[in-house]
GUSEBA-480266 format. One record per residue: residue in one letter; x, y, z of N, C-alpha, C in turn. Coordinates in steps of 0.001 Angstrom, whole numbers, plus 500000, padded with zeros to 6 digits. Last residue first. Example, Ala and Ser with C-alpha at 12.3 -4.5 7.8 and 13.67 -1.06 7.14 Angstrom:
+------+--------+--------+--------+--------+--------+--------+--------+--------+--------+
: resn :   n.px :   n.py :   n.pz :  ca.px :  ca.py :  ca.pz :   c.px :   c.py :   c.pz :
+------+--------+--------+--------+--------+--------+--------+--------+--------+--------+
:    s : 512850 : 497750 : 507080 : 513670 : 498940 : 507140 : 512900 : 500030 : 507870 :
:    a : 513190 : 494310 : 507800 : 512300 : 495500 : 507800 : 513200 : 496700 : 507800 :
+------+--------+--------+--------+--------+--------+--------+--------+--------+--------+
This chain:
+------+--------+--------+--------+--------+--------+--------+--------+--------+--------+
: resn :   n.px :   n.py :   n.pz :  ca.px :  ca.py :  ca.pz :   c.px :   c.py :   c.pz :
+------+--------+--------+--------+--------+--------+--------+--------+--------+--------+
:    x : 473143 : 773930 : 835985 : 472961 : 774227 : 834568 : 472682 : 775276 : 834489 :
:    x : 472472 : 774474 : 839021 : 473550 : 773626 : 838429 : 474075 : 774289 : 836855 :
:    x : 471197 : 776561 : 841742 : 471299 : 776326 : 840080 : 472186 : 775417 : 839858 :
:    x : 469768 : 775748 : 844683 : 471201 : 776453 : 844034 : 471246 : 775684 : 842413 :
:    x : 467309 : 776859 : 847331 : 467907 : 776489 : 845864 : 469439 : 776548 : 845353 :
:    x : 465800 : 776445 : 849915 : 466791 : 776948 : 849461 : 467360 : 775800 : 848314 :
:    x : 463376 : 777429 : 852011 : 463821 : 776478 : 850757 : 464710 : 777542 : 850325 :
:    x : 462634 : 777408 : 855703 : 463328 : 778115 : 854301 : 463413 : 777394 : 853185 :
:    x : 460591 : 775961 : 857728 : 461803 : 775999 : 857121 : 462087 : 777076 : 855928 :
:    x : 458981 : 776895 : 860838 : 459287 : 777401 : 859125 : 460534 : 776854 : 858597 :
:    x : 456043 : 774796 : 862365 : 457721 : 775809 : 862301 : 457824 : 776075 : 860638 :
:    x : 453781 : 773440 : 864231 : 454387 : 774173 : 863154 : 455586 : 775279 : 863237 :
:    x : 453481 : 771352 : 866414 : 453964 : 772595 : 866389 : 454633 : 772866 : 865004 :
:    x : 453251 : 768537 : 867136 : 452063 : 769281 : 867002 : 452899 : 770801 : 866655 :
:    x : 456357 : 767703 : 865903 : 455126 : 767223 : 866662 : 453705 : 767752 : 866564 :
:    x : 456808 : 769677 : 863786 : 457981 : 769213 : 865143 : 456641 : 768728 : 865792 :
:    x : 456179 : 770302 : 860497 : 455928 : 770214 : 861668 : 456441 : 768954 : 862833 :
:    x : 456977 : 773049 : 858258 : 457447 : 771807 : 858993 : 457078 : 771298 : 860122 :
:    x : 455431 : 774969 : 855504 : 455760 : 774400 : 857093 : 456214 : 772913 : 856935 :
:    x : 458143 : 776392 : 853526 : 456820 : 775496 : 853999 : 457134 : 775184 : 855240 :
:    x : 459383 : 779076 : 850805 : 458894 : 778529 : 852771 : 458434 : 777599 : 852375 :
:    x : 461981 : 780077 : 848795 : 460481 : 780016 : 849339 : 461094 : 779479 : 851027 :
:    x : 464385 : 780407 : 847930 : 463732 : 780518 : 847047 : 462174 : 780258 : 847493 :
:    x : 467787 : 781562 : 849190 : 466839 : 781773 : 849803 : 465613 : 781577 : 847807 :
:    x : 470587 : 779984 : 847927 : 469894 : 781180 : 847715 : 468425 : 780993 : 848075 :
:    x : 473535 : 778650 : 847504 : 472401 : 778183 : 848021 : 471697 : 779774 : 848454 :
:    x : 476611 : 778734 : 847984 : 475897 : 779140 : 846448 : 474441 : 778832 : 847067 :
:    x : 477653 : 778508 : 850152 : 478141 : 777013 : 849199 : 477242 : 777269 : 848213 :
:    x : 477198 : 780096 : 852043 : 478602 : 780106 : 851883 : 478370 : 778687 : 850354 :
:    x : 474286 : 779160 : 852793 : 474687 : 780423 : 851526 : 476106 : 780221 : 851243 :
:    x : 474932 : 776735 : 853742 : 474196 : 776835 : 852777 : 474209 : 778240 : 851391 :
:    x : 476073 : 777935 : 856398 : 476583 : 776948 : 855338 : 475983 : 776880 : 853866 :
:    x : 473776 : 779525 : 856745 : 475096 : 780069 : 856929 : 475744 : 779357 : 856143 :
:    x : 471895 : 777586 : 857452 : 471487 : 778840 : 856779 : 472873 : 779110 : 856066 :
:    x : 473360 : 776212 : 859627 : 473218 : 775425 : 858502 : 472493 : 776416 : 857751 :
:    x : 473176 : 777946 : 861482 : 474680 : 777498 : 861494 : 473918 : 776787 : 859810 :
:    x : 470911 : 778071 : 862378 : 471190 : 779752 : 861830 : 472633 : 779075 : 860997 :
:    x : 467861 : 777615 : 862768 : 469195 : 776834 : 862446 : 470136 : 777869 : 861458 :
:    x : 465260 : 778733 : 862373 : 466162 : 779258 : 863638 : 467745 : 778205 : 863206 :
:    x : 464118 : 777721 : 859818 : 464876 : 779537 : 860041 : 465699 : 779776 : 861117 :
:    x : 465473 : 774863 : 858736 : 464423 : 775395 : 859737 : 465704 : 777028 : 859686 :
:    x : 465087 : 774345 : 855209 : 466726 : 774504 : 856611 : 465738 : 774961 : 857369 :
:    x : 465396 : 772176 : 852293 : 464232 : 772829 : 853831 : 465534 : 772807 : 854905 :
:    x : 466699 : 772103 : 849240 : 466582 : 771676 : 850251 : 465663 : 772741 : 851509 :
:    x : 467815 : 771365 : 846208 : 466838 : 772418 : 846531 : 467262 : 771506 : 848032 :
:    x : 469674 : 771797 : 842954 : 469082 : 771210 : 843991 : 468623 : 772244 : 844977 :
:    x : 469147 : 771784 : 839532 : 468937 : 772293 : 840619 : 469042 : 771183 : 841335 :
:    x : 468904 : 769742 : 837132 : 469504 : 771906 : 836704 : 469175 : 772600 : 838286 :
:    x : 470273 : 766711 : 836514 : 469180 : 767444 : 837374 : 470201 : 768924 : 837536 :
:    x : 471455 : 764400 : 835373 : 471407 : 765354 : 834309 : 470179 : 766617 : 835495 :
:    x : 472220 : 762603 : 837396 : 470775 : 762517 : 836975 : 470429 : 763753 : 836087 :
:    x : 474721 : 763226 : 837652 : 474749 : 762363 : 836870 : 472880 : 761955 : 836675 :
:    x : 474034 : 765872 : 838841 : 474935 : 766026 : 838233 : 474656 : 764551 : 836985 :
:    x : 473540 : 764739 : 841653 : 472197 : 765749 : 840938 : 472716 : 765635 : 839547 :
:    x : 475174 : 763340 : 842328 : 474407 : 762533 : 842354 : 473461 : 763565 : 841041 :
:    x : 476785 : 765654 : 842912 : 477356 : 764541 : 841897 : 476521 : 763821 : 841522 :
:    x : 475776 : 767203 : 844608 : 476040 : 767660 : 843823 : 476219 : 766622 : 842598 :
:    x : 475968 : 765130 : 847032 : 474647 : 765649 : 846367 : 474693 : 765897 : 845183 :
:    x : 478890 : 765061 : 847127 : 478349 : 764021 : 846718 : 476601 : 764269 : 846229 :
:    x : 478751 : 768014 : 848452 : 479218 : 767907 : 846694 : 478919 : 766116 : 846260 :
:    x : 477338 : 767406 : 850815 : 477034 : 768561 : 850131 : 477750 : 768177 : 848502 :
:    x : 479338 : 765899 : 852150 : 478086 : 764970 : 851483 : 477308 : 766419 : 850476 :
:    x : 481618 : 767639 : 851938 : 481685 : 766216 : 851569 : 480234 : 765818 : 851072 :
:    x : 480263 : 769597 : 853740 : 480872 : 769848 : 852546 : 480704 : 768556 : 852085 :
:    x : 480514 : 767774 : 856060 : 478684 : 768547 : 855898 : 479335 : 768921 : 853969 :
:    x : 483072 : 767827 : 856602 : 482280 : 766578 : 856519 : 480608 : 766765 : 855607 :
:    x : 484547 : 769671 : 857696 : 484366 : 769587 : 856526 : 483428 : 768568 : 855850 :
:    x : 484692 : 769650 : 860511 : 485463 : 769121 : 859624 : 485851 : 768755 : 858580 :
:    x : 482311 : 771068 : 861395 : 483339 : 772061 : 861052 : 484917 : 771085 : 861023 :
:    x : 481326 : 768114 : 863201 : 480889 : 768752 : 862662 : 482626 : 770020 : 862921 :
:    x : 481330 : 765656 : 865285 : 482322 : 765704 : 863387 : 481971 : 767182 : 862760 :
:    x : 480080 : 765851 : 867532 : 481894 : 765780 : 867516 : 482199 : 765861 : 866404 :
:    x : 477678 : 765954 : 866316 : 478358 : 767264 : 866807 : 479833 : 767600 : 866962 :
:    x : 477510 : 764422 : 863232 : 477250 : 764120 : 864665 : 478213 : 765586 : 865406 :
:    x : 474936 : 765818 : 860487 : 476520 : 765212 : 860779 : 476863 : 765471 : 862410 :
:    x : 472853 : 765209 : 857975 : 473045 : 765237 : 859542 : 474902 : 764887 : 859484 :
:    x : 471559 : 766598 : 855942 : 472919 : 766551 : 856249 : 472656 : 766185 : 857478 :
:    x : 468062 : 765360 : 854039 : 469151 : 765619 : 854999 : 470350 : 765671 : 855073 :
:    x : 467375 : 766404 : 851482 : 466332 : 766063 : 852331 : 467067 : 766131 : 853253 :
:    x : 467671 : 767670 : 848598 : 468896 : 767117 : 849928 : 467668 : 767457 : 851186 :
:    x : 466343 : 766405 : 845830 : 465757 : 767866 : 846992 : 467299 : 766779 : 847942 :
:    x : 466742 : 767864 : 842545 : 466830 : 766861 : 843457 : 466870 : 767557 : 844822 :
:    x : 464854 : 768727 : 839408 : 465524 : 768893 : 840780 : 465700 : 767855 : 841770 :
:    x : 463315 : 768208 : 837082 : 464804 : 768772 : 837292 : 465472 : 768936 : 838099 :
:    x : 461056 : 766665 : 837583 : 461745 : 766177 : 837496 : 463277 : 766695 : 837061 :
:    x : 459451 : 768980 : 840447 : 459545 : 768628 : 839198 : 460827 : 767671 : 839408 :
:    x : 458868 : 770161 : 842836 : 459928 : 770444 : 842672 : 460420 : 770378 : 840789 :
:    x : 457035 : 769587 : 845554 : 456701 : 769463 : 843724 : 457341 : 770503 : 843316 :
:    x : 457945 : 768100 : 848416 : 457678 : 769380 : 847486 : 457898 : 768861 : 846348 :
:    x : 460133 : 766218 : 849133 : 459161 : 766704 : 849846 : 458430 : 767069 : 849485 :
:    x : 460802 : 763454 : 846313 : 460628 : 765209 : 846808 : 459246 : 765507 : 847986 :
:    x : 459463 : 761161 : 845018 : 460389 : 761006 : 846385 : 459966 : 762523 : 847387 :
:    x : 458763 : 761782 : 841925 : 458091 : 761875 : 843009 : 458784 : 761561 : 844766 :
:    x : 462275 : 762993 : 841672 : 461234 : 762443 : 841488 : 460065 : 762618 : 842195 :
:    x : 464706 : 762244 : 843951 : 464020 : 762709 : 843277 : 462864 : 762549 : 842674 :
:    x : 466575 : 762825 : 847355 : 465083 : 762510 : 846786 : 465403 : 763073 : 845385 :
:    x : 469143 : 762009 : 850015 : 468505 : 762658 : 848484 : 467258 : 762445 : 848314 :
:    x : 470918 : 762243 : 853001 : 469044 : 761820 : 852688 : 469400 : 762827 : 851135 :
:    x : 473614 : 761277 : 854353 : 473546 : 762500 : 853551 : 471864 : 761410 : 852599 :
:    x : 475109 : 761422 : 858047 : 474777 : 760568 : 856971 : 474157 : 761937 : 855533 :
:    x : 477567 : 760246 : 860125 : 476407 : 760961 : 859669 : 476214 : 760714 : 858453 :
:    x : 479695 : 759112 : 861478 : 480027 : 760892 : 861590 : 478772 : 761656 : 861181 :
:    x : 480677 : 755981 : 862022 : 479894 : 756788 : 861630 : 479422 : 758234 : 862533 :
:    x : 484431 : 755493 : 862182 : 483246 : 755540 : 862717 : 482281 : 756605 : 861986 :
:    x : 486870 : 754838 : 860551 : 485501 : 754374 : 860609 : 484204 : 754423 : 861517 :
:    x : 487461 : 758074 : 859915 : 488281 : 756980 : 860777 : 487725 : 755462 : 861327 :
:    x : 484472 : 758979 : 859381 : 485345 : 759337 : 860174 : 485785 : 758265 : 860634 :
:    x : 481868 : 758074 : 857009 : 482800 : 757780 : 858478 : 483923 : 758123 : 858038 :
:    x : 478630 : 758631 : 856130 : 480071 : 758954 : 855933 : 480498 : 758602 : 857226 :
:    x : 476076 : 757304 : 854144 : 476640 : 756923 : 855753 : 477664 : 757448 : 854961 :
:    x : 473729 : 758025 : 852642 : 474892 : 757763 : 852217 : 475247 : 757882 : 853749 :
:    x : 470494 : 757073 : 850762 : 471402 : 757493 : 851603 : 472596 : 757415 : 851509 :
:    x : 468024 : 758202 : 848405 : 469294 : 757736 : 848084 : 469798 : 757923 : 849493 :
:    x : 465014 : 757244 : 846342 : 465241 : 758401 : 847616 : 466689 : 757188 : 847774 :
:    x : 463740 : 756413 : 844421 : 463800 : 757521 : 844566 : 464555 : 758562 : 845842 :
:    x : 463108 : 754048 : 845048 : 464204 : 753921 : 844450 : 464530 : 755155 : 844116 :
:    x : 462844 : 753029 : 848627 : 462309 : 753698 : 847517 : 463298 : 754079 : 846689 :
:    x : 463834 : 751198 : 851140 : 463499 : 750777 : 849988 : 462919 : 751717 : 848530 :
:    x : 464636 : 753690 : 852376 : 465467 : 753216 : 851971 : 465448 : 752053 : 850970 :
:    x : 461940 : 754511 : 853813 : 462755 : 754926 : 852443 : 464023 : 754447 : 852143 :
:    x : 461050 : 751539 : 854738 : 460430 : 752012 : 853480 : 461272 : 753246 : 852802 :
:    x : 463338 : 752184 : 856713 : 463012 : 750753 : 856128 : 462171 : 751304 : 854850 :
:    x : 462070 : 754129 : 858216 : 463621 : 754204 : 857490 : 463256 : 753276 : 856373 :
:    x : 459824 : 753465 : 859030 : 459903 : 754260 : 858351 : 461007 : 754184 : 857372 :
:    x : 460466 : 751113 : 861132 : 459466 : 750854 : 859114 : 459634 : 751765 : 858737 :
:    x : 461958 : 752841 : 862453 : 462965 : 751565 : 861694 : 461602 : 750993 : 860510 :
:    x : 461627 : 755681 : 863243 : 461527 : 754295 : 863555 : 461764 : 753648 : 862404 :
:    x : 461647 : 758580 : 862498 : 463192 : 757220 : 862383 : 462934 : 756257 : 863094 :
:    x : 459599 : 760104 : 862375 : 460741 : 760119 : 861354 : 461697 : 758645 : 861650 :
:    x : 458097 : 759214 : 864465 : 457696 : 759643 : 863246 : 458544 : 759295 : 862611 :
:    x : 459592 : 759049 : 866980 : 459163 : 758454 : 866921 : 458339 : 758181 : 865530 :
:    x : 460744 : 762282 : 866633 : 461754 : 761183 : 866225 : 461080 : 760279 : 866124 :
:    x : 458603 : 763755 : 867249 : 458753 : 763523 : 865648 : 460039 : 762550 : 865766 :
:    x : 457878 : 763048 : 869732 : 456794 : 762532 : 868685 : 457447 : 762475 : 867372 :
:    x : 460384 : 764007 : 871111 : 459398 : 762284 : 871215 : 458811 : 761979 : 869603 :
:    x : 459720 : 766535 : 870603 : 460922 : 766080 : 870194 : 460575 : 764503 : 870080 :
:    x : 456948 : 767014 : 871369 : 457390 : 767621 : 870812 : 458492 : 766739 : 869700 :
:    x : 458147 : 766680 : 874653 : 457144 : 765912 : 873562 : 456831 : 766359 : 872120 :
:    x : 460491 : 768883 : 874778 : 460693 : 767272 : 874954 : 459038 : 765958 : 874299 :
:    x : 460098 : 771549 : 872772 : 459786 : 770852 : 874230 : 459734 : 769555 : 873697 :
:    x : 462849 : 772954 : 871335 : 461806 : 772274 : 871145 : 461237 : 771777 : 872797 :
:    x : 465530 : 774001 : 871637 : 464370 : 774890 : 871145 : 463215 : 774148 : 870541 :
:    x : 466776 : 771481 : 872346 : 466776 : 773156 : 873176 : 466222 : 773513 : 872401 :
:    x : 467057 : 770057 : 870260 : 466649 : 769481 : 871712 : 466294 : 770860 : 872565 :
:    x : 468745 : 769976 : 867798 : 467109 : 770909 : 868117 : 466816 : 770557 : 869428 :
:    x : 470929 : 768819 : 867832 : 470558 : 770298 : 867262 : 469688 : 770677 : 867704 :
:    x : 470567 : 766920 : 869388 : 471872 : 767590 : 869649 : 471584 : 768793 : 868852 :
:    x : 468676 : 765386 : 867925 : 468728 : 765826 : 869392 : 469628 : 766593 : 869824 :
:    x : 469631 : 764508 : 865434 : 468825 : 765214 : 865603 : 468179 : 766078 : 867296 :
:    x : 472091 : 762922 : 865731 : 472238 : 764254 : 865560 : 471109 : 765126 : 865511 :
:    x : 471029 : 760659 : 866914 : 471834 : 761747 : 868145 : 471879 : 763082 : 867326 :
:    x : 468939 : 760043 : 865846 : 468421 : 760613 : 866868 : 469345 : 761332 : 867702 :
:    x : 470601 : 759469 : 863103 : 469108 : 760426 : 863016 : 469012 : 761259 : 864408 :
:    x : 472763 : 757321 : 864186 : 472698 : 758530 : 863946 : 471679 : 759762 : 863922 :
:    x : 470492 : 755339 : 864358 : 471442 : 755923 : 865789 : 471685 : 756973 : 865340 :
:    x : 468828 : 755242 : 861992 : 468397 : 755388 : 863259 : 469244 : 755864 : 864278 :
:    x : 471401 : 754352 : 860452 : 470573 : 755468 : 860260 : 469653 : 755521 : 861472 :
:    x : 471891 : 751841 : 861739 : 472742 : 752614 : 861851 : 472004 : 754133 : 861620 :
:    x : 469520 : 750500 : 861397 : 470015 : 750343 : 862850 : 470869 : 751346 : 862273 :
:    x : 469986 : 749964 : 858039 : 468669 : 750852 : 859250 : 468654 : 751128 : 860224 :
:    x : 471625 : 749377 : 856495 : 471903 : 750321 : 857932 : 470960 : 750537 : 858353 :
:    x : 470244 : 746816 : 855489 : 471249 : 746762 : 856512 : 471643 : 747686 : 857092 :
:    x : 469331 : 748500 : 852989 : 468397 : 747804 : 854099 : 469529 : 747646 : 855379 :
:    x : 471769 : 750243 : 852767 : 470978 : 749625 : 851597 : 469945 : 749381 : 853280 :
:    x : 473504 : 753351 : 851459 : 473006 : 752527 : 852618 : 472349 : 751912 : 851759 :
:    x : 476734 : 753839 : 850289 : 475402 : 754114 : 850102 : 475098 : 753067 : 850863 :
:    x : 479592 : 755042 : 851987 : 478482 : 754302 : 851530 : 477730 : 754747 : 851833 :
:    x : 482138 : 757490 : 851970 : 481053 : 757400 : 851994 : 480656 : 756275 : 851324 :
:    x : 485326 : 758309 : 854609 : 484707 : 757468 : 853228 : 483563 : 757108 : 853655 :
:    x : 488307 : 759560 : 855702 : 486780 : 759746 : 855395 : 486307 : 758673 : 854133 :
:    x : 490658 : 759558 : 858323 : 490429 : 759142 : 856883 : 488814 : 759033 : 857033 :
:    x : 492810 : 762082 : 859457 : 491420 : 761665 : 859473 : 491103 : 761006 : 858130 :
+------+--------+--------+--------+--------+--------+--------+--------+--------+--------+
């Protein structure tokens, strides 16, 4: 299996979009109702959305492929970017998506220590990220890789508030 990550510029927007909705449907599709699911993909990954963060100089993607096909992708923020007022020591991992056929290939690791590197050369003493509580498989990953339960906020799936977890892990 050969792996290798670009940074996205304007030109994947079509690609970040395909990915977003399969891997975001493939995780949460069953414990969401179908409008619900509509509304926030129609939110999150229509193509001005993408399009504006991918123009912010605060916020970083990275497309990884599998054998060249795209396997998923890895969302940074710092700065004002951050979901959350986090400050300028932290960088938040806004997303791992990685597509169901790539997933427990190590792949989710991969963009997990490219985070690391990114946080690393922005001299940043944390990263932080939002795991919804019922996503028990990415909780799990997260502690296995130093990542330590440090608050809540809501997240909201269309009209329906949910809980993510924040989860921290020290650098410095």
């Amino acid at each position: 299996m050969t792996i290798h990550i670009t940074k996205c510029g304007l030109k994947d927007s079509f690609q970040l979009q395909e990915v977003s909705y399969e891997t975001f449907k493939e995780t949460f599709k069953d414990q969401n109702s179908p409008e619900n699911m509509k509304a926030y993909l129609e939110k999150a990954f229509n193509l001005e959305q993408l399009e504006n963060e991918l123009s912010n100089i605060f916020t970083h993607f990275f497309l990884i492929y599998s054998n060249n096909e795209a396997a998923g992708y890895l969302k940074v923020n710092t700065n004002e970017a951050q979901s959350e007022e986090m400050g300028d020591e932290a960088l938040e991992i806004e997303r791992i998506y990685i597509k169901h056929k790539f997933q427990k290939h190590g792949l989710g690791k991969v963009l997990l220590n490219k985070a690391i590197e990114m946080a690393m050369e922005h001299r940043k003493k944390k990263i932080w990220l939002g795991v919804w509580e019922k996503n028990e498989n990415a909780i799990a990953f997260y502690k296995k890789m130093g990542f330590v339960q440090t608050g809540v906020h809501s997240f909201y799936m269309g009209d329906e508030e949910q809980m993510d977890i924040i989860m921290t892990k020290t650098l410095i």
